[in-house]
PDB file with one MODEL, atoms N, CA, C and O in Angstrom:
MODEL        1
ATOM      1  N   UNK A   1       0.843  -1.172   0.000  1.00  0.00           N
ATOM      2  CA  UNK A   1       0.000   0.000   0.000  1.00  0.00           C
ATOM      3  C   UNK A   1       0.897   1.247   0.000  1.00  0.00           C
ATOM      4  O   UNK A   1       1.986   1.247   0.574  1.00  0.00           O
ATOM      5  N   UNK A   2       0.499   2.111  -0.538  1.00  0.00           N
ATOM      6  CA  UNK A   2       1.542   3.099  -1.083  1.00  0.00           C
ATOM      7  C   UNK A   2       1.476   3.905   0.237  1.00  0.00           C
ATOM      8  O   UNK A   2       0.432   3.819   0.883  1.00  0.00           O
ATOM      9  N   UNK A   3       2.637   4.797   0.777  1.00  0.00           N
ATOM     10  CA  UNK A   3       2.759   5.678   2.032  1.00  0.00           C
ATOM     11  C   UNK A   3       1.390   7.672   1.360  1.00  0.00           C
ATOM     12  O   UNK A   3       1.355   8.481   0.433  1.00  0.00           O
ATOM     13  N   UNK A   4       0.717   7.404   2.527  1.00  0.00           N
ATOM     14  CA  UNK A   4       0.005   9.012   1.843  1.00  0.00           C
ATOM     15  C   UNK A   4       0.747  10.269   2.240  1.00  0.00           C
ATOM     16  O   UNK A   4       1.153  10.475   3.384  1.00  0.00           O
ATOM     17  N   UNK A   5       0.884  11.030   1.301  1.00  0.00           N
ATOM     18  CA  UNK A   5       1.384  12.192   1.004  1.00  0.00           C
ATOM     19  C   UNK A   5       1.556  12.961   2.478  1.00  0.00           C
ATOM     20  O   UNK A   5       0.612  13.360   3.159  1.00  0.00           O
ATOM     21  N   UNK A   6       2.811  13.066   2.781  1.00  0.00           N
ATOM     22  CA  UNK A   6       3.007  14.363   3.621  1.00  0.00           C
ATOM     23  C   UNK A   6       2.582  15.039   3.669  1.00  0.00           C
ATOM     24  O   UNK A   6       2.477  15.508   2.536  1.00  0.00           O
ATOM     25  N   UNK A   7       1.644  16.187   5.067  1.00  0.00           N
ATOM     26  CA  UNK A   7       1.392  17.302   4.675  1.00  0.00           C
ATOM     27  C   UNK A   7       2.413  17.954   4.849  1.00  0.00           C
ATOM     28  O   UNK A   7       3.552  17.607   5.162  1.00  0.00           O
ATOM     29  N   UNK A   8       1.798  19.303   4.550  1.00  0.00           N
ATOM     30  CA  UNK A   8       3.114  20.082   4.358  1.00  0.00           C
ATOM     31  C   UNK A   8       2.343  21.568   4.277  1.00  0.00           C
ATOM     32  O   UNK A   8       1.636  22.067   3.401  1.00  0.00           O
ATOM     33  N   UNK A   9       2.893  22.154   5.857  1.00  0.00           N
ATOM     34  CA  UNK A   9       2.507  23.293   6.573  1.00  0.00           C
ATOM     35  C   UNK A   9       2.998  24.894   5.317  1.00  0.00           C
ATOM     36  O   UNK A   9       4.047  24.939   4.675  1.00  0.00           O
ATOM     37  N   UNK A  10       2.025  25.863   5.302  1.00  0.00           N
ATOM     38  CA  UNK A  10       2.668  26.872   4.838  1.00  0.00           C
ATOM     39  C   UNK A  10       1.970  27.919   5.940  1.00  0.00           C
ATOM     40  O   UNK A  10       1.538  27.762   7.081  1.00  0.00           O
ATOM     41  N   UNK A  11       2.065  28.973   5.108  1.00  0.00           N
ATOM     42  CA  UNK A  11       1.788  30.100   6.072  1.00  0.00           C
ATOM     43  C   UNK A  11      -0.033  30.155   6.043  1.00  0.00           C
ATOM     44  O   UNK A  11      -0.456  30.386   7.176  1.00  0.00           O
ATOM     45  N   UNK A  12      -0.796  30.043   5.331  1.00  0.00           N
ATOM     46  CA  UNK A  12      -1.933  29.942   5.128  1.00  0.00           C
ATOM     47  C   UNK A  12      -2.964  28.600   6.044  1.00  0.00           C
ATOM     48  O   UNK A  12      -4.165  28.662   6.305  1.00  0.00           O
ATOM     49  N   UNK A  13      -2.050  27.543   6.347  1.00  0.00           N
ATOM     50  CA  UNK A  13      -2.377  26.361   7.297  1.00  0.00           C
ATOM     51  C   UNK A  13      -3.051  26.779   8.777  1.00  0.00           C
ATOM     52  O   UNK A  13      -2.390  27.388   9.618  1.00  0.00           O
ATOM     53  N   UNK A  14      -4.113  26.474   8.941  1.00  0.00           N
ATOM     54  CA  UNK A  14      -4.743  27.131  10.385  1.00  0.00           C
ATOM     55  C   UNK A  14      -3.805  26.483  11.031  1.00  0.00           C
ATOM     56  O   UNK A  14      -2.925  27.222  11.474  1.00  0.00           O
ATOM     57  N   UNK A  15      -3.681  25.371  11.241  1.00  0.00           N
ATOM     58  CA  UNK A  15      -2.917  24.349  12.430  1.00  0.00           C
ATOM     59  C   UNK A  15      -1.949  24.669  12.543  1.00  0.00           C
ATOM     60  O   UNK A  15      -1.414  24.453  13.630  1.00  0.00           O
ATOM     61  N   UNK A  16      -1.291  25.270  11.618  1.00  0.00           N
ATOM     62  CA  UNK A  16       0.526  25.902  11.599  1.00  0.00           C
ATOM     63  C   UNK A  16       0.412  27.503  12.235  1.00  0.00           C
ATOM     64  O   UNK A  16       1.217  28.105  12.946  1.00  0.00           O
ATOM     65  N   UNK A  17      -0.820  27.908  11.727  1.00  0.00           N
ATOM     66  CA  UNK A  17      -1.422  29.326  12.366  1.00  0.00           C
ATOM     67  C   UNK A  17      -1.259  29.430  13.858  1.00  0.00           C
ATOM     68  O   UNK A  17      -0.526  30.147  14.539  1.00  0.00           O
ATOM     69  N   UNK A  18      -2.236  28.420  14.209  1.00  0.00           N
ATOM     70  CA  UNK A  18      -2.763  28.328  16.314  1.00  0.00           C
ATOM     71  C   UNK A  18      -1.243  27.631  16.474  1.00  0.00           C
ATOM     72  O   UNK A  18      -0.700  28.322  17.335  1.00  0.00           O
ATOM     73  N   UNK A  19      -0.453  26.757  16.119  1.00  0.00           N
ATOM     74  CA  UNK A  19       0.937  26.024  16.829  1.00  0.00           C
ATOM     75  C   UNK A  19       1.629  27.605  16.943  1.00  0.00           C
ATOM     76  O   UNK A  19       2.157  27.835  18.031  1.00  0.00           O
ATOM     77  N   UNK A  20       1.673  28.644  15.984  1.00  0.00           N
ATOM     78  CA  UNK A  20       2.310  29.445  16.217  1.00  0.00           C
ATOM     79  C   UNK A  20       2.243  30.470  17.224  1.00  0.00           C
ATOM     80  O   UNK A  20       3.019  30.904  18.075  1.00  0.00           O
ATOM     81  N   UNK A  21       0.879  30.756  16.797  1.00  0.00           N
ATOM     82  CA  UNK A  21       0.785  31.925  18.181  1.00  0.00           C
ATOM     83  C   UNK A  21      -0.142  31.401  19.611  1.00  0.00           C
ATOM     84  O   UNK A  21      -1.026  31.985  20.239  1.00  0.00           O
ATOM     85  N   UNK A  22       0.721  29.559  19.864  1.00  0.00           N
ATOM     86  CA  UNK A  22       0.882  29.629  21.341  1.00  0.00           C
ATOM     87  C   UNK A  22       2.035  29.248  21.658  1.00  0.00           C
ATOM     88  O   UNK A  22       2.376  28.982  22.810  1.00  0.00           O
ATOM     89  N   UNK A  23       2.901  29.171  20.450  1.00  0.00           N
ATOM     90  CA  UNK A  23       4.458  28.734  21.018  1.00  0.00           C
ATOM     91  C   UNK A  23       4.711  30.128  22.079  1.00  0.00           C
ATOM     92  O   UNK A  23       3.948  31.094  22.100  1.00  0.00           O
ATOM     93  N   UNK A  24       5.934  29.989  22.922  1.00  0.00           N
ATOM     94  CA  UNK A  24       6.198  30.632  23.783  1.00  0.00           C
ATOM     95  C   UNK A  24       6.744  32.323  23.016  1.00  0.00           C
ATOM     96  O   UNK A  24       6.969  32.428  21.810  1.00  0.00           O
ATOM     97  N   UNK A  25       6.849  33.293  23.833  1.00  0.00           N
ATOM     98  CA  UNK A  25       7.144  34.434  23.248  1.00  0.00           C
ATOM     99  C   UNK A  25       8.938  33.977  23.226  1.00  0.00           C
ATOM    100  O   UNK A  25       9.416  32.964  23.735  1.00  0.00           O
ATOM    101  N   UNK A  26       9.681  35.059  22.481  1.00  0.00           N
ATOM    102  CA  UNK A  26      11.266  34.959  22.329  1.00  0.00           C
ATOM    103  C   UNK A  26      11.766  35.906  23.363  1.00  0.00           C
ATOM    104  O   UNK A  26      12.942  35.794  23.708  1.00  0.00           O
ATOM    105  N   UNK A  27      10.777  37.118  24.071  1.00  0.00           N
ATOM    106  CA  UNK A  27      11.277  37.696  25.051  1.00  0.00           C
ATOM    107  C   UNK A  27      10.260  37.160  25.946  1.00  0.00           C
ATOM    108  O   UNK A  27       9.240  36.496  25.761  1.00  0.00           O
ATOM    109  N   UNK A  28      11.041  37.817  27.331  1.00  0.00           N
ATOM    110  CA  UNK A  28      10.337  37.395  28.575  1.00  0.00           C
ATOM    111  C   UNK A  28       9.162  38.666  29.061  1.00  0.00           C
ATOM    112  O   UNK A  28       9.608  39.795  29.271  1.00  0.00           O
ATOM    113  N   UNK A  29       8.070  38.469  29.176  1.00  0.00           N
ATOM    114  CA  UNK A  29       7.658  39.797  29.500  1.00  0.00           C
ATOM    115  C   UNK A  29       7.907  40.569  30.743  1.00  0.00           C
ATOM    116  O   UNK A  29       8.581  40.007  31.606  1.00  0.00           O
ATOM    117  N   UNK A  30       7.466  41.775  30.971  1.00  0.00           N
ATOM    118  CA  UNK A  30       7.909  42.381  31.794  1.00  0.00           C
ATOM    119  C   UNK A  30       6.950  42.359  33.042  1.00  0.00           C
ATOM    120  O   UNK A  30       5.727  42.465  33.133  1.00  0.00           O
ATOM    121  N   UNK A  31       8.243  42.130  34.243  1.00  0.00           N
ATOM    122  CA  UNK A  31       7.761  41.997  35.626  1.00  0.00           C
ATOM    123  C   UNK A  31       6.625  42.516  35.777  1.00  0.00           C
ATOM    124  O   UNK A  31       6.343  43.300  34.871  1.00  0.00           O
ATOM    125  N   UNK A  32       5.574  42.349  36.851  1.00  0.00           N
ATOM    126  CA  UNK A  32       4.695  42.893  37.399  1.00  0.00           C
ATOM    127  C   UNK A  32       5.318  43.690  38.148  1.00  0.00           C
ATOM    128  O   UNK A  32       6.454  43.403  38.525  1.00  0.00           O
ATOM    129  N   UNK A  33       4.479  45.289  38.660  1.00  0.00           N
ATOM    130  CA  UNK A  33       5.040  45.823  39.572  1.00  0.00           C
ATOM    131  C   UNK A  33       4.945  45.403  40.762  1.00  0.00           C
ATOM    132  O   UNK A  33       3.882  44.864  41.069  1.00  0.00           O
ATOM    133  N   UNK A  34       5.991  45.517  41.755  1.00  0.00           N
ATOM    134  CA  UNK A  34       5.638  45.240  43.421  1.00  0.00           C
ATOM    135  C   UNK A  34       4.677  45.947  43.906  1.00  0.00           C
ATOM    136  O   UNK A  34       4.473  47.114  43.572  1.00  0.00           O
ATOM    137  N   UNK A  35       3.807  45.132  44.971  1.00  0.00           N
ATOM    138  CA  UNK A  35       3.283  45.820  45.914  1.00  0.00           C
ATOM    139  C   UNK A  35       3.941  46.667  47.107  1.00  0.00           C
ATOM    140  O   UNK A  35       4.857  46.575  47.925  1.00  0.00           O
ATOM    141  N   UNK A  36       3.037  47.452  46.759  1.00  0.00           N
ATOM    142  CA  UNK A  36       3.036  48.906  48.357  1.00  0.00           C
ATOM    143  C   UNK A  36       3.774  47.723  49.486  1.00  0.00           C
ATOM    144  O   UNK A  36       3.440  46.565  49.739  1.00  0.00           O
ATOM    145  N   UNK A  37       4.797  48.491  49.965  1.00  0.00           N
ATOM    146  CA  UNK A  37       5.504  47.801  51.294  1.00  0.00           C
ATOM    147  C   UNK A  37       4.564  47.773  52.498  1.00  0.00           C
ATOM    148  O   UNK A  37       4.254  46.754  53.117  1.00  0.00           O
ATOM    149  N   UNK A  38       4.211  48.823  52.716  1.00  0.00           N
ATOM    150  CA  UNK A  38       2.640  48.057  53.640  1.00  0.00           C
ATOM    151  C   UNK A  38       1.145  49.012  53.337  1.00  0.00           C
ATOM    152  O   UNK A  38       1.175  50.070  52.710  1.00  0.00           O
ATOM    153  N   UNK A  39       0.461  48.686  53.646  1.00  0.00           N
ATOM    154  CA  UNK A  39      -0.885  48.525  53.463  1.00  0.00           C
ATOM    155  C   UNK A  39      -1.602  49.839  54.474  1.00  0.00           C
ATOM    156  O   UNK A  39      -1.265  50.106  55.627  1.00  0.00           O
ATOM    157  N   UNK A  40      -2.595  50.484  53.708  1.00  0.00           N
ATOM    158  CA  UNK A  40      -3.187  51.454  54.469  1.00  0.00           C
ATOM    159  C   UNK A  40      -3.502  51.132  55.856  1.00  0.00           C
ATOM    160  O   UNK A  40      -3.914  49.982  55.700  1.00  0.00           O
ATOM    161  N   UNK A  41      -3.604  51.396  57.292  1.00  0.00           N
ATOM    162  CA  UNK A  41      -3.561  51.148  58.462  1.00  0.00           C
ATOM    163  C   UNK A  41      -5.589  50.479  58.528  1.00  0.00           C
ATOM    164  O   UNK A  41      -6.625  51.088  58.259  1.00  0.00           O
ATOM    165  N   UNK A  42      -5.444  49.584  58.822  1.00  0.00           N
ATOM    166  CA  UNK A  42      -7.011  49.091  58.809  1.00  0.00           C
ATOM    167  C   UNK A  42      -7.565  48.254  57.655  1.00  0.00           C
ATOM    168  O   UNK A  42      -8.593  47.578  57.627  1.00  0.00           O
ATOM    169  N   UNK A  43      -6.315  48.530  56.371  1.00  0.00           N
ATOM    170  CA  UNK A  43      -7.207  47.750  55.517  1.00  0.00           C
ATOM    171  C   UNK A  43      -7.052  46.288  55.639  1.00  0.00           C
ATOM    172  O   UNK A  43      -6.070  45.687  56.076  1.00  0.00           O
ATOM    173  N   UNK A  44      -8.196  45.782  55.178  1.00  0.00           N
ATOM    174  CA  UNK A  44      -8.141  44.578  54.347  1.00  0.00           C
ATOM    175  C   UNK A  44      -7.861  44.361  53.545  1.00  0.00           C
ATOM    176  O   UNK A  44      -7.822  45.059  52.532  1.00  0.00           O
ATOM    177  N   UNK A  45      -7.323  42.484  53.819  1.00  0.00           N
ATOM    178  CA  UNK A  45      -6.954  41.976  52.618  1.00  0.00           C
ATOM    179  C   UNK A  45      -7.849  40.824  52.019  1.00  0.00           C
ATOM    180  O   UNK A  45      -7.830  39.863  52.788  1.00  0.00           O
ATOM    181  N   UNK A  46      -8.456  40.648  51.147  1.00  0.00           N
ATOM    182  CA  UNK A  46      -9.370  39.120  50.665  1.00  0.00           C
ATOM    183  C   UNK A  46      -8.473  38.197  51.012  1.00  0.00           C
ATOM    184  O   UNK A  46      -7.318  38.449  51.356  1.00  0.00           O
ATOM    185  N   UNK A  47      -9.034  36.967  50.925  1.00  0.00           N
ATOM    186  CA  UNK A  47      -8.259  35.694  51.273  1.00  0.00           C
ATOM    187  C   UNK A  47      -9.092  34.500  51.135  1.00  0.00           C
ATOM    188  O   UNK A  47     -10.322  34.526  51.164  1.00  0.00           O
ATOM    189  N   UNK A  48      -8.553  33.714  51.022  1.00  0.00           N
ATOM    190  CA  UNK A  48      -9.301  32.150  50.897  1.00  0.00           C
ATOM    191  C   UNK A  48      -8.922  31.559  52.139  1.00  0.00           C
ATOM    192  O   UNK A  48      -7.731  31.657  52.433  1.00  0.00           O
ATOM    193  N   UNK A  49      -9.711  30.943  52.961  1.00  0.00           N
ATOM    194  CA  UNK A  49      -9.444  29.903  54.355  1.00  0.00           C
ATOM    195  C   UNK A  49     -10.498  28.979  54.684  1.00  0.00           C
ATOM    196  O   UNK A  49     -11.669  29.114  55.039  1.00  0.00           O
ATOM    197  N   UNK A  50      -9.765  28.033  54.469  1.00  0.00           N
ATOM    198  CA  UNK A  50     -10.767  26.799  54.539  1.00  0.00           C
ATOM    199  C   UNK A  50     -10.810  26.504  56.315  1.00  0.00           C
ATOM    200  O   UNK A  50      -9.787  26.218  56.938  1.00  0.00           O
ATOM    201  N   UNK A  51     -11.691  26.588  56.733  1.00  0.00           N
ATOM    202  CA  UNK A  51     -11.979  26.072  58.262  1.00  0.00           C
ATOM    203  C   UNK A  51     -13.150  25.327  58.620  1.00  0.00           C
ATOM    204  O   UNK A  51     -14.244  25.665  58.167  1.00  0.00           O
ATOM    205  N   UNK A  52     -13.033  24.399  59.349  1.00  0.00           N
ATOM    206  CA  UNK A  52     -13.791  23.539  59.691  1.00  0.00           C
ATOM    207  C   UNK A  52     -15.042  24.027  59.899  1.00  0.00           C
ATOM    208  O   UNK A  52     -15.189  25.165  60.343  1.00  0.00           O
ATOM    209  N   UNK A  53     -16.419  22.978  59.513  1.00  0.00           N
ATOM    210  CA  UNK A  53     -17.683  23.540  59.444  1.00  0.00           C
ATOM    211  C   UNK A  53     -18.032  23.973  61.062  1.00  0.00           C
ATOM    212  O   UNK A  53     -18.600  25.030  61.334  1.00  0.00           O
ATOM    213  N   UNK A  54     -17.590  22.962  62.105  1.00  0.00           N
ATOM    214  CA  UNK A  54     -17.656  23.216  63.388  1.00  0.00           C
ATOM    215  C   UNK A  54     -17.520  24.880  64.163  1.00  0.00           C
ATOM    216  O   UNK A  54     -18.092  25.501  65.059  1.00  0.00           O
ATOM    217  N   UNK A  55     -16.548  25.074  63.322  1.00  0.00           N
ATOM    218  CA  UNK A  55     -15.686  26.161  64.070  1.00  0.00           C
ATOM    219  C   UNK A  55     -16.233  27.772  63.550  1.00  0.00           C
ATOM    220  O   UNK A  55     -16.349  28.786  64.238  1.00  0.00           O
ATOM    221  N   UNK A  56     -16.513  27.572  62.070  1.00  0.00           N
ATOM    222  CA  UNK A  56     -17.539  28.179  61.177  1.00  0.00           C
ATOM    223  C   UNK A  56     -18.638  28.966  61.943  1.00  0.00           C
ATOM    224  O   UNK A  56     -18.823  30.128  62.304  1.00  0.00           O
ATOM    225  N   UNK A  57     -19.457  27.432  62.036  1.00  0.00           N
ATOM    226  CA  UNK A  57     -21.370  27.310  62.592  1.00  0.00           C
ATOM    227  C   UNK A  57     -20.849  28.152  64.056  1.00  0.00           C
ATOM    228  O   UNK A  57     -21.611  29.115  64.141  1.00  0.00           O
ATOM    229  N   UNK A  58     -19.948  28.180  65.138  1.00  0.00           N
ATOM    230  CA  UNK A  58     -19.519  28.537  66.310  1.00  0.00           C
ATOM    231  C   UNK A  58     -19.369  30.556  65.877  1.00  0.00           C
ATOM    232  O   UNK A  58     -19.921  31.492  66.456  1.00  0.00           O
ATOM    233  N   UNK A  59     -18.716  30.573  65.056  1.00  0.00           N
ATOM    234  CA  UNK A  59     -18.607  32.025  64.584  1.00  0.00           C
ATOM    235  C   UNK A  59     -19.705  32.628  64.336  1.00  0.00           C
ATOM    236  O   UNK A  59     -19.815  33.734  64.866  1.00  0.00           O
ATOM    237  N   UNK A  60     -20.752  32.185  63.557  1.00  0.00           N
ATOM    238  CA  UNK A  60     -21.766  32.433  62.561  1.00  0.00           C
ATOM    239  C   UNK A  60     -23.189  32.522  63.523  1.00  0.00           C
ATOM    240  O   UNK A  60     -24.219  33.052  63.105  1.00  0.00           O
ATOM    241  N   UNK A  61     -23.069  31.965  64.757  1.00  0.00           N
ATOM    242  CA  UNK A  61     -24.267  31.926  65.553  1.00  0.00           C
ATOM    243  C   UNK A  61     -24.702  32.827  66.399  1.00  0.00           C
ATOM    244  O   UNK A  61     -25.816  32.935  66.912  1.00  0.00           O
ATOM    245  N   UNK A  62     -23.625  33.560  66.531  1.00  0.00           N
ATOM    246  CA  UNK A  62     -24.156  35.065  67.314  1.00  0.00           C
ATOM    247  C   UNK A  62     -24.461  35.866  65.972  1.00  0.00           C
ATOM    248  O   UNK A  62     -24.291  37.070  66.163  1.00  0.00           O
ATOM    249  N   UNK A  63     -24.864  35.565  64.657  1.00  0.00           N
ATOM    250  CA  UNK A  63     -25.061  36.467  63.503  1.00  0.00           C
ATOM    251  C   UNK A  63     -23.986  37.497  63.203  1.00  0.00           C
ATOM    252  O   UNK A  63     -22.935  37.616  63.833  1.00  0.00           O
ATOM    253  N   UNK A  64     -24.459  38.381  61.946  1.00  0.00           N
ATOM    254  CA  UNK A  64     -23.626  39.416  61.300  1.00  0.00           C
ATOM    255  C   UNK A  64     -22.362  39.770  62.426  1.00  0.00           C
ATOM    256  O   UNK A  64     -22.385  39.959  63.642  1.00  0.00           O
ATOM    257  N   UNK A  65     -21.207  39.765  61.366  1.00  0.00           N
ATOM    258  CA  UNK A  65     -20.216  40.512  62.024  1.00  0.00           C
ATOM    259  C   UNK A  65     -19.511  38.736  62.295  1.00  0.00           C
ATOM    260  O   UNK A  65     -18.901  38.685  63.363  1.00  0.00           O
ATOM    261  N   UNK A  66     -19.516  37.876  61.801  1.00  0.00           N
ATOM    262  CA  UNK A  66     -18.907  36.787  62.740  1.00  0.00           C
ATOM    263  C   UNK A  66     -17.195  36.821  62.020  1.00  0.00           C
ATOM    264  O   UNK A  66     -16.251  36.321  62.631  1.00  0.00           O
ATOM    265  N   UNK A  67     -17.035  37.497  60.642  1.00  0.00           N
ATOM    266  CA  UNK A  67     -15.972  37.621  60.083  1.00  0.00           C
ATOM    267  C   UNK A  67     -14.735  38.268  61.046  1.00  0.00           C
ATOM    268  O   UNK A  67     -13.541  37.991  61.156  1.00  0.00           O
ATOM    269  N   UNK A  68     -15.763  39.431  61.792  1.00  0.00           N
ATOM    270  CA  UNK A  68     -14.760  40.383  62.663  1.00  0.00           C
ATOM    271  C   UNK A  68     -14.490  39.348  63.844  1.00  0.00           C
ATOM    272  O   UNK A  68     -13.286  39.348  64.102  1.00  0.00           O
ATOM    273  N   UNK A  69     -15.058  38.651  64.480  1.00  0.00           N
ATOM    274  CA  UNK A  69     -14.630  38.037  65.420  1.00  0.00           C
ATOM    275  C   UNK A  69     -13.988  36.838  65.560  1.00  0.00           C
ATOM    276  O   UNK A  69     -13.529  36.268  66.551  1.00  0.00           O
ATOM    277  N   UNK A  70     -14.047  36.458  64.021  1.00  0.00           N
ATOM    278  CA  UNK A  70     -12.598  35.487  63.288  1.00  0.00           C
ATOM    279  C   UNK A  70     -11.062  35.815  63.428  1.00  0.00           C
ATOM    280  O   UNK A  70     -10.073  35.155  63.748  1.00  0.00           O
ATOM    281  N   UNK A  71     -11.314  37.251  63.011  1.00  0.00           N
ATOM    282  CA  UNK A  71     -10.253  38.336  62.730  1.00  0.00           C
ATOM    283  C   UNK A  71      -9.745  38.797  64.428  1.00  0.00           C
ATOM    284  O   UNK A  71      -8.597  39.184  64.646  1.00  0.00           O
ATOM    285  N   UNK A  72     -10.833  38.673  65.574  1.00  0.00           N
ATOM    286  CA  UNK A  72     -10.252  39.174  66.845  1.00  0.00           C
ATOM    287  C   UNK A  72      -9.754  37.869  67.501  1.00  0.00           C
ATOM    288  O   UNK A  72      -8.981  38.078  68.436  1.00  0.00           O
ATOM    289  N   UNK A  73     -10.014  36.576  67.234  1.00  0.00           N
ATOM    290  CA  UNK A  73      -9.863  35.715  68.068  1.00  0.00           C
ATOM    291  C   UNK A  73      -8.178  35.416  67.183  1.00  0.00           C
ATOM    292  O   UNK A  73      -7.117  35.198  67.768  1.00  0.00           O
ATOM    293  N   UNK A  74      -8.358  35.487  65.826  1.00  0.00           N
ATOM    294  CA  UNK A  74      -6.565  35.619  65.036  1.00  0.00           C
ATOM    295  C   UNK A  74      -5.580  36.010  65.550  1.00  0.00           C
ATOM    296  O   UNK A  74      -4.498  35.422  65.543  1.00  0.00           O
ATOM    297  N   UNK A  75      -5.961  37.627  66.344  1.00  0.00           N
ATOM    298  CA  UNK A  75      -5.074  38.176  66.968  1.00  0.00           C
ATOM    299  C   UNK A  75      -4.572  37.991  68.259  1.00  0.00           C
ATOM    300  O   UNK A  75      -3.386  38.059  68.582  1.00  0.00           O
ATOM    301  N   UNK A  76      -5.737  37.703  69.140  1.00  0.00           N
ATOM    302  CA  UNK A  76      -5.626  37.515  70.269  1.00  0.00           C
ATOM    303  C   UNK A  76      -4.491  36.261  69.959  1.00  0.00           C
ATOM    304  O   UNK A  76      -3.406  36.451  70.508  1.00  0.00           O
ATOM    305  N   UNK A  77      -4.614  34.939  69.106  1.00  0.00           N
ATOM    306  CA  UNK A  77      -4.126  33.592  69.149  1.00  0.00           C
ATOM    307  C   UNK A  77      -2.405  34.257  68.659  1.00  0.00           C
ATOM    308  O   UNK A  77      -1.324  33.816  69.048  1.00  0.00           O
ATOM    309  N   UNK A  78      -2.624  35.291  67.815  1.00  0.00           N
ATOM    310  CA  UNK A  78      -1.361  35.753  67.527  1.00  0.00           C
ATOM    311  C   UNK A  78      -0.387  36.479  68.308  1.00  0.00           C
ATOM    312  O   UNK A  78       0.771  36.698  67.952  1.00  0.00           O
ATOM    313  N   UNK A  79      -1.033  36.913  69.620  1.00  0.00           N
ATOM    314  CA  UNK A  79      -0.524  37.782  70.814  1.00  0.00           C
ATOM    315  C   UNK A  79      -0.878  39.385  70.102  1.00  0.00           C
ATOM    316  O   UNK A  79       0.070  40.161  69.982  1.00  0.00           O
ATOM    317  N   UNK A  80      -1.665  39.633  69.846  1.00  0.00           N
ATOM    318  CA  UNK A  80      -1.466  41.804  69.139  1.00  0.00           C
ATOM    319  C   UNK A  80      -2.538  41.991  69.774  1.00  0.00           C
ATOM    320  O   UNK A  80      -3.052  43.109  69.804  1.00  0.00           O
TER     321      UNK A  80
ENDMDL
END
């Protein structure tokens, strides 16, 4: 059985198109800037923290505000 024809990529080839513009760039781009060395006095920061549902439902049961008293029992555990 005879071998089928090579393809054979040119500039017009979608597949040669998309391989190209996700190969990597030839320069490196440029840094992000740093963050502010510290932070307005009071602000917050977002965050992700996974904590037990127990400990959660314990926060959450005196209602609104149980975030702040996440944040006071942090400190206290932190000594500030």
């Amino acid at each position: 059985m005879p071998k089928p024809p090579e393809r054979r990529f040119t500039r017009l080839d979608p597949r040669a198109a998309a391989e190209a513009a996700f190969r990597s760039p030839k320069t490196a781009p440029p840094l992000p800037a740093e963050k502010p060395a510290a932070a307005a006095p009071g602000a917050k920061e977002p965050v992700t923290l996974r904590i037990d549902r127990d400990i959660l439902d314990f926060f959450q049961a005196d209602g609104p505000g149980w975030q702040d008293r996440i944040v006071a029992a942090l400190r206290k555990a932190a000594g500030k």
